[in-house]
C-alpha positions as CSV (number, residue, x, y, z in Angstrom):
1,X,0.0,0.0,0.0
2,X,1.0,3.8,-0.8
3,X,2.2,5.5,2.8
4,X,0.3,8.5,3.5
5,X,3.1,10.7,5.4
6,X,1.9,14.0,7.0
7,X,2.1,16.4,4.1
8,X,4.3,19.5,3.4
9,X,2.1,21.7,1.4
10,X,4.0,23.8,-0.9
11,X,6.2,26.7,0.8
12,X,5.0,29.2,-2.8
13,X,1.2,28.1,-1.7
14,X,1.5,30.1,2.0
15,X,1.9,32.9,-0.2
16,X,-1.8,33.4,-0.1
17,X,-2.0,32.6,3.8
18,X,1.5,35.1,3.9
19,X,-1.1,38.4,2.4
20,X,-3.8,37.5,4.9
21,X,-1.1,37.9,7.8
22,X,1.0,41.1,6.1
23,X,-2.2,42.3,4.3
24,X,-0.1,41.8,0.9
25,X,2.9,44.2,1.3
26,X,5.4,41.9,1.2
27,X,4.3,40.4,-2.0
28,X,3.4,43.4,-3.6
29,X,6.9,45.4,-3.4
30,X,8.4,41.6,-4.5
31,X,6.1,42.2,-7.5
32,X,6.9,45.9,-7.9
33,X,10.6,45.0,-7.6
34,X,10.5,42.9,-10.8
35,X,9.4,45.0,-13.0
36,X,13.3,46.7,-13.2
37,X,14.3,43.5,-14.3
38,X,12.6,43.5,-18.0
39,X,12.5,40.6,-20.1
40,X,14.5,41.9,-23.5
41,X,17.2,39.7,-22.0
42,X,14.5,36.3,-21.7
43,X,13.9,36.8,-25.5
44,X,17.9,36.5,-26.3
45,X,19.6,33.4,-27.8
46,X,19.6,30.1,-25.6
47,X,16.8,28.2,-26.9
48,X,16.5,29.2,-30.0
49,X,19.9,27.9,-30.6
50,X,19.1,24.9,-29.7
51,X,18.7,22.2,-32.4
52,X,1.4,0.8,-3.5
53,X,-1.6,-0.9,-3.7
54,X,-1.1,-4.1,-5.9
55,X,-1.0,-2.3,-9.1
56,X,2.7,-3.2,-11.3
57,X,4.3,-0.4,-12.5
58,X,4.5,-0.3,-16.1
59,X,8.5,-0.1,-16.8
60,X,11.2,-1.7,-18.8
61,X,13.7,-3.8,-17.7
62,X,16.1,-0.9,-16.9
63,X,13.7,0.8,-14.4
64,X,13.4,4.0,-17.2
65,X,9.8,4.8,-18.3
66,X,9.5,3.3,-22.1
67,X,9.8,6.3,-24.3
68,X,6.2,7.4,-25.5
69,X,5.3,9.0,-29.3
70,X,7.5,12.2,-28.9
71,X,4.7,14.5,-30.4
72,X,7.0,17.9,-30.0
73,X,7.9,18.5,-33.6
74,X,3.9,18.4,-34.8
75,X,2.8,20.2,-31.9
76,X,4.0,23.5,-30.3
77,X,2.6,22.8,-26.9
78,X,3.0,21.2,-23.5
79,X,1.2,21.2,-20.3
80,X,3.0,21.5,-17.2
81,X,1.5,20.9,-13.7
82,X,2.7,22.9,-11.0
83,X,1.9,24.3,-7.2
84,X,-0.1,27.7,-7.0
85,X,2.2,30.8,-6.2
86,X,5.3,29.1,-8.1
87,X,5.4,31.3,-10.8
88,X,6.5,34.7,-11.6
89,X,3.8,36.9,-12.8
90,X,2.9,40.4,-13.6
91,X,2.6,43.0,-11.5
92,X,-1.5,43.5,-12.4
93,X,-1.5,39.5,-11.9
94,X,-2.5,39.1,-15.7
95,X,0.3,37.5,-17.1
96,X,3.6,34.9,-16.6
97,X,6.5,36.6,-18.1
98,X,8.8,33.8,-18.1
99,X,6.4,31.4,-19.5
100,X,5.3,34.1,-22.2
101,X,8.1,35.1,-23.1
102,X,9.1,31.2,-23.5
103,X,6.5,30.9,-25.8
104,X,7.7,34.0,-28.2
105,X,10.9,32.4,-28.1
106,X,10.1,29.0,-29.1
107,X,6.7,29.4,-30.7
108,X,6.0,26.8,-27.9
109,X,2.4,26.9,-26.0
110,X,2.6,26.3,-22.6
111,X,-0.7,25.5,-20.8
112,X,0.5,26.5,-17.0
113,X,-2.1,24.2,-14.4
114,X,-1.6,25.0,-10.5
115,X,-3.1,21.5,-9.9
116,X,-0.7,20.3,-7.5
117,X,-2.4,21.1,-3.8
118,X,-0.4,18.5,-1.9
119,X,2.1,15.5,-2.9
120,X,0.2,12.3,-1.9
121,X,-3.5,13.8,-3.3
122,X,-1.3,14.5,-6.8
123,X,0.5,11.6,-7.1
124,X,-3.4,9.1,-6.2
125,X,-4.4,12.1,-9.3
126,X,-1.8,10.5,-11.8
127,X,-1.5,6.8,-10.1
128,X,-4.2,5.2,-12.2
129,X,-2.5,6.7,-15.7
130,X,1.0,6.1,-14.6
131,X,0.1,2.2,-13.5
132,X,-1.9,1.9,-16.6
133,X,0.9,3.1,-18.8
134,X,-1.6,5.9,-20.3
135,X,-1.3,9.6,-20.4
136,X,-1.4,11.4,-17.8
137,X,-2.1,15.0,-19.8
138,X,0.6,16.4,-18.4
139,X,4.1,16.7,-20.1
140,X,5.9,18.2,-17.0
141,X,5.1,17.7,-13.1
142,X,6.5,19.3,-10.1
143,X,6.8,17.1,-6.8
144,X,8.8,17.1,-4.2
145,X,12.0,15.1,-3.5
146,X,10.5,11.8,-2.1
147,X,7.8,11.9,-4.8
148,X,9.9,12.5,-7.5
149,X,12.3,9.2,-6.1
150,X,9.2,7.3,-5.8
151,X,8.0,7.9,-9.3
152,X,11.0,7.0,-11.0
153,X,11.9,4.0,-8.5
154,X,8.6,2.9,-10.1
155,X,9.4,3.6,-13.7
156,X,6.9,6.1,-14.1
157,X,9.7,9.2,-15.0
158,X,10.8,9.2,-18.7
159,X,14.6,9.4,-18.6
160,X,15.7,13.0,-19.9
161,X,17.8,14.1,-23.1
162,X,20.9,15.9,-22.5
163,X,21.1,17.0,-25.5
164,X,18.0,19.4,-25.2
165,X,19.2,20.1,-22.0
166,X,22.8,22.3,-22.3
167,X,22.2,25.1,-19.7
168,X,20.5,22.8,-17.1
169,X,23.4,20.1,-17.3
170,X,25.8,23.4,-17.3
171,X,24.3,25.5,-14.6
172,X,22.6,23.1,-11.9
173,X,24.3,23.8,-8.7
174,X,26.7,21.1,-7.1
175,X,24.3,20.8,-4.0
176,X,21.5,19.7,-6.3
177,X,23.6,17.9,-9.3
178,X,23.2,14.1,-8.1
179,X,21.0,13.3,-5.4
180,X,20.9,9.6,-4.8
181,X,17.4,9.0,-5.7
182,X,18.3,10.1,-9.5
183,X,22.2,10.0,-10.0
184,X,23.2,12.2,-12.4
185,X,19.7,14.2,-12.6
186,X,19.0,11.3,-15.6
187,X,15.1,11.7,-14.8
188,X,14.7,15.3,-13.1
189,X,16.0,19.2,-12.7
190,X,15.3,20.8,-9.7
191,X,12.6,23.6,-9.6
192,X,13.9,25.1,-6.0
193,X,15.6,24.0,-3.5
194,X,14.1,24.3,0.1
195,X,15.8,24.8,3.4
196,X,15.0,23.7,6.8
197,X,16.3,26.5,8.9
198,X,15.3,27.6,12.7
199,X,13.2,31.1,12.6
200,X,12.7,32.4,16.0
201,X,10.9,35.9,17.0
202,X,13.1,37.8,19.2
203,X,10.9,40.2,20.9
204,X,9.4,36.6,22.0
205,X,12.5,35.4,23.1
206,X,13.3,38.6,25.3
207,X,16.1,39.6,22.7
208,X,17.5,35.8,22.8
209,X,18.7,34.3,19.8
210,X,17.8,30.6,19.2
211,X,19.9,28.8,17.0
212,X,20.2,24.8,18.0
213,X,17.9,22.1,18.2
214,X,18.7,21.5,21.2
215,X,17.6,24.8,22.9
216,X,14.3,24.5,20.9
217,X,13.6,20.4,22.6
218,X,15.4,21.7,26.0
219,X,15.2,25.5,26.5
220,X,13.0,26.2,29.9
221,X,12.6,29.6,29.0
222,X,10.9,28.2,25.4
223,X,9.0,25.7,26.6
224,X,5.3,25.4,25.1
225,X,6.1,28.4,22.6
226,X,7.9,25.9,20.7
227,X,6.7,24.1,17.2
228,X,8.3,21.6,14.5
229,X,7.0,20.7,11.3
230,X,4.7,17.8,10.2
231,X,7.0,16.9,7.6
232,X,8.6,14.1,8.6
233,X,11.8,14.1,6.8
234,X,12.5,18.1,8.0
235,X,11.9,17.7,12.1
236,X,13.6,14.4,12.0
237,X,16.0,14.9,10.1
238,X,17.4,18.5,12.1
239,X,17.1,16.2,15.2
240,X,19.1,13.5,13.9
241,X,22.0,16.5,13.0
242,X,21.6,17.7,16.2
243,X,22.6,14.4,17.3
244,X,25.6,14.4,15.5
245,X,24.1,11.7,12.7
246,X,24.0,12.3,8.9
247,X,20.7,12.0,7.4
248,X,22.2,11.3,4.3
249,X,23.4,7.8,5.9
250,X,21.4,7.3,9.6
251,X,20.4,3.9,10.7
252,X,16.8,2.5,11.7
253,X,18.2,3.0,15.5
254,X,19.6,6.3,15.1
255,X,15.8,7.4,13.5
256,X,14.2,5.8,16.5
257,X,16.9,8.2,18.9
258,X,15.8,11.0,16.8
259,X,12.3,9.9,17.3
260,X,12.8,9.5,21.3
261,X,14.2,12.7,21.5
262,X,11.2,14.7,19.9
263,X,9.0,12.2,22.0
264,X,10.3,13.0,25.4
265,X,10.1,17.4,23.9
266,X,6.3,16.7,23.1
267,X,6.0,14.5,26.9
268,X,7.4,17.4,28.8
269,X,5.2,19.9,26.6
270,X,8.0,21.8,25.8
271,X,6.7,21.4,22.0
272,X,3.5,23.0,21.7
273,X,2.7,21.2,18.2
274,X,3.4,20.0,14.9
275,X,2.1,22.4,11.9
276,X,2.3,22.9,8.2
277,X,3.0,26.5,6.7
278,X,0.2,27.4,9.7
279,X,3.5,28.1,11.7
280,X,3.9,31.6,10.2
281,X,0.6,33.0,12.5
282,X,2.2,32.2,15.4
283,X,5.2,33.2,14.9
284,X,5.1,36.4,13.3
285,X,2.5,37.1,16.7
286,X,4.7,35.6,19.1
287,X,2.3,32.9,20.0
288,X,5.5,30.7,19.0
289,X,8.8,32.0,19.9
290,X,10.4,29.8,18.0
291,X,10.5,27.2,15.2
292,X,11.4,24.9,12.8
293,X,11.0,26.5,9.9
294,X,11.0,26.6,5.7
295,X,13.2,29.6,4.6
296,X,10.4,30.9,1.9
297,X,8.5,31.8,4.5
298,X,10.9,33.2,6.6
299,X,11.9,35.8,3.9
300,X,8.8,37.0,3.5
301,X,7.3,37.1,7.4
302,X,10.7,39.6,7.5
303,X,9.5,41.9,5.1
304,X,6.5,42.9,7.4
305,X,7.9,41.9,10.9
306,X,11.2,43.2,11.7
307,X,11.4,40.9,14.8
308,X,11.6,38.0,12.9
309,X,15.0,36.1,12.7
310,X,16.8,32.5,11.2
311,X,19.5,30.7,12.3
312,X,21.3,28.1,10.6
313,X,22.4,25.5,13.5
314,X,26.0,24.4,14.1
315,X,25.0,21.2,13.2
316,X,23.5,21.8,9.6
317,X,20.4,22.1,8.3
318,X,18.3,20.1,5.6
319,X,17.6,20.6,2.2
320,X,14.8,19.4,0.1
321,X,13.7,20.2,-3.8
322,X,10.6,20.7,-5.3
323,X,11.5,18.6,-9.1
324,X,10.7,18.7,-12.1
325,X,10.0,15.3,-14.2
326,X,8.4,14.4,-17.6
327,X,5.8,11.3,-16.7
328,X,5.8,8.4,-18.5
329,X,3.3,8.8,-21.3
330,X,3.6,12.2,-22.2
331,X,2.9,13.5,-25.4
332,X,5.4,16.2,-25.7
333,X,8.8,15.0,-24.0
334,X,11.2,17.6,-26.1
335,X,9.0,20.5,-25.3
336,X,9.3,19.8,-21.9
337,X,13.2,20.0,-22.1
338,X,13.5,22.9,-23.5
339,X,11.2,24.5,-21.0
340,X,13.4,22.7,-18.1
341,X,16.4,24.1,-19.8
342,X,15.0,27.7,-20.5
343,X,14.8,28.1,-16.7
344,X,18.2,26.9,-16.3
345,X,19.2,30.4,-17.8
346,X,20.6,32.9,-15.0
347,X,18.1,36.0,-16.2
348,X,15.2,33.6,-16.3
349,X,16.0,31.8,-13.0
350,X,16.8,35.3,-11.7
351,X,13.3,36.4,-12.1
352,X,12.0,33.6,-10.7
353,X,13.6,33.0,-7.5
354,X,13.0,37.0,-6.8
355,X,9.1,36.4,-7.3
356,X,9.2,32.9,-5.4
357,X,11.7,33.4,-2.5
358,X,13.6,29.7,-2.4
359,X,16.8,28.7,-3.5
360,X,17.9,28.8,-6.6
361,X,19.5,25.8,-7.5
362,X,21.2,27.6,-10.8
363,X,25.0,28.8,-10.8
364,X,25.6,32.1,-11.9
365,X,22.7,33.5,-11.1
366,X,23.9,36.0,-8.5
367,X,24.6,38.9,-11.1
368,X,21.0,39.3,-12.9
369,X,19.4,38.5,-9.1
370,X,21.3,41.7,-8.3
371,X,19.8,43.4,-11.2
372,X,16.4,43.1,-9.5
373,X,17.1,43.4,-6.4
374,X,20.2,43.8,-4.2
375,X,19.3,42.7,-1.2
376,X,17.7,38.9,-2.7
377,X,21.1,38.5,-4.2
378,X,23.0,39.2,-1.3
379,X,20.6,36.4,0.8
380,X,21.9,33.3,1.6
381,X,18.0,31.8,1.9
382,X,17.7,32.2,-1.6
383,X,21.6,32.2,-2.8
384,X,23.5,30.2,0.1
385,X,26.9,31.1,0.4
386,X,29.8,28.5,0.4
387,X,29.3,28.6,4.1
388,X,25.9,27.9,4.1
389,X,26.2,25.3,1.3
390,X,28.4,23.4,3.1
391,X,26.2,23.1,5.7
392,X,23.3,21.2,3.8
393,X,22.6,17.8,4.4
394,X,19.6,16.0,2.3
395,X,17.7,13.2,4.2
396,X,18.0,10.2,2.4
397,X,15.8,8.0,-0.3
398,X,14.3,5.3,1.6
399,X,12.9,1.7,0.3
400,X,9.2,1.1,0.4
401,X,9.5,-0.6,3.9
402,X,10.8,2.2,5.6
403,X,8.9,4.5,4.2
404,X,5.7,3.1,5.8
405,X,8.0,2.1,8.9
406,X,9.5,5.5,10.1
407,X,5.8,7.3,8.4
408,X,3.9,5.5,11.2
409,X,6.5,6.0,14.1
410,X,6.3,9.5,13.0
411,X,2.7,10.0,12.9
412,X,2.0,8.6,16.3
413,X,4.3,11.2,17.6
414,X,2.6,14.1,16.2
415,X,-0.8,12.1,17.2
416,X,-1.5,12.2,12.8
């Protein structure tokens, strides 16, 4: 049977839940701010240069999705699914640059769907298609890391050409180039790249700064003002690098100490719960002094609260992606290359992560981020330093059986 971990939803999607708390200002001057980039630049050279419940998944012998009818050179379209608020658009909200001015480019149609609410209610959405070996109508998908390993451990991710792919291959940063759930990025590109960072409100905190684990499970002063996330692979993984284990590599028993340790925080109420985005409330009004937390929102609770602060532990910090595959079955696999590859460009990926807020996960993007806006460029949420970067640690892929082991170990903690 498909596990049904407690669910990340999509750091772009508190966007909306980000205007109800800052009654829109932050997003608004991030939309205002783009508008100095232009998109002359977009319209320049690169592409157009460019030449589980009982149901078998329906692969080849080498674990790749079979190639489908390429349809790409007959027909100028693609449709790519995606989460809501993970697109640049226009300052009057009536238009997608990027995408449009991909299309001028190309002569490519992109029809943009923000069907993706959560990762398990997605994939049961495409499941039937993938297992079937049909269509899914959709040429590009965007899921996050442990999604996007389970699809292609299934065969269900069509394994992507390098040759429409030049800037991507060129430009992915080193942090992101071969995670071991896809060696090599043979099957996916990442979208953005998501850190796990403490945020902590320091007129909360009575001026203190927070910046371990360990004074979030064992702080007196914090106790019941504390939360973690309901994503699994973020709360348990900063606890197993606060115990001095790499979640790249951890062991069933050093997942069960990281699971004690949270365990005896939640016994002694000194966590007051586990949340999704929903964090951002209570923090910003100092309901929660402090947090696990995803940098996206971080960046933008700061632009309307000046007493909100991160710290990247001693320890580390963990790192997911939000990825981008082309399923089995779809119609229009090159398409959906050169769109991958188009936002492997520094302007285009500039504007981008200034309207979304995560990390970039393209090299030399630092100079046109600058262009838009100083201060994003000079951010190490959305451009880590090699400081920072050194710091990351990605939790790693696990088999089926531990997926629905350490899933239900988890969600009797946080009482799921």
């Amino acid at each position: 049977m498909e596990s049904h971990e407690p669910e990340r939803l999509s750091p772009a999607r508190a966007a909306a839940m980000r205007r109800s708390l800052t009654s829109g200002r932050g997003a608004l001057t991030r939309r205002s701010l783009l508008r100095a980039s232009g998109m002359g630049a977009l319209a320049l050279g690169g592409i157009g240069a460019l030449g589980a419940c009982g149901i078998p998944p329906a692969r080849r012998a080498d674990g790749d999705a079979a190639a489908s009818d390429d349809h790409s050179a007959k027909e100028k379209e693609l449709t790519f699914s995606n989460w809501t608020e993970y697109m640049d658009v226009s300052e009057d909200e009536k238009s997608r640059p990027t995408l449009q001015a991909f299309t001028r480019r190309t002569g490519i149609t992109v029809k943009y769907t923000e069907d993706i609410n959560d990762n398990v209610e997605f994939f049961g959405k495409i499941k039937p298609q993938l297992a079937a070996g049909q269509d899914t109508g959709r040429d590009l998908i965007c899921v996050t890391d442990w999604l996007a390993a389970r699809v292609i451990r299934l065969g269900w991710a069509q394994k992507l050409d390098p040759a429409n792919l030049p800037h991507a291959f060129a430009n992915v940063s080193a942090q992101f180039r071969s995670p071991d759930w896809d060696p090599g990025r043979a099957h996916s590109y990442p979208w953005t790249g998501i850190p796990t960072v403490i945020a902590y409100n320091v007129k909360a905190t009575g001026g203190r700064k927070v910046d371990s684990i360990t004074q979030l499970l064992d702080d007196p002063k914090l106790k019941g003002r504390v939360s973690f996330l309901s994503e699994m692979r973020d709360s348990v993984g900063m606890t197993l690098l606060d115990l001095g284990k790499d979640p790249g590599t951890f062991t069933d028993a050093d997942f069960d100490a990281a699971i004690g340790r949270l365990q005896k925080a939640v016994d002694r109420k000194q966590i007051r719960r586990f949340t999704g985005n929903d964090y951002t409330a209570d923090l910003s009004k100092g309901d929660i002094a402090a947090c696990v937390a995803w940098a996206g929102d971080v960046i933008q609770l700061q632009a309307d609260n000046p007493d909100i602060r991160f710290a990247i532990p001693a320890a580390g910090y963990i790192t997911s992606s939000d990825n981008l595959l082309v399923p089995a079955g779809a119609r229009h696999k090159t398409n959906a290359e050169k769109l991958i590859d188009y936002y492997y460009e520094p302007p285009v990926a500039a504007r981008l992560a200034a309207y979304i807020n995560y990390v970039c996960p393209v090299d030399g993007v630092r100079d046109e981020l600058a262009k838009i806006d100083k201060s994003m460029a000079a951010n190490t949420l959305i451009l880590p330093d090699r400081e920072m970067a050194a710091k990351s640690r990605s939790f790693r892929s696990l088999s089926a059986a531990e997926e629905t082991a350490y899933e239900e170990k988890f969600a009797k903690l946080i009482g799921a």
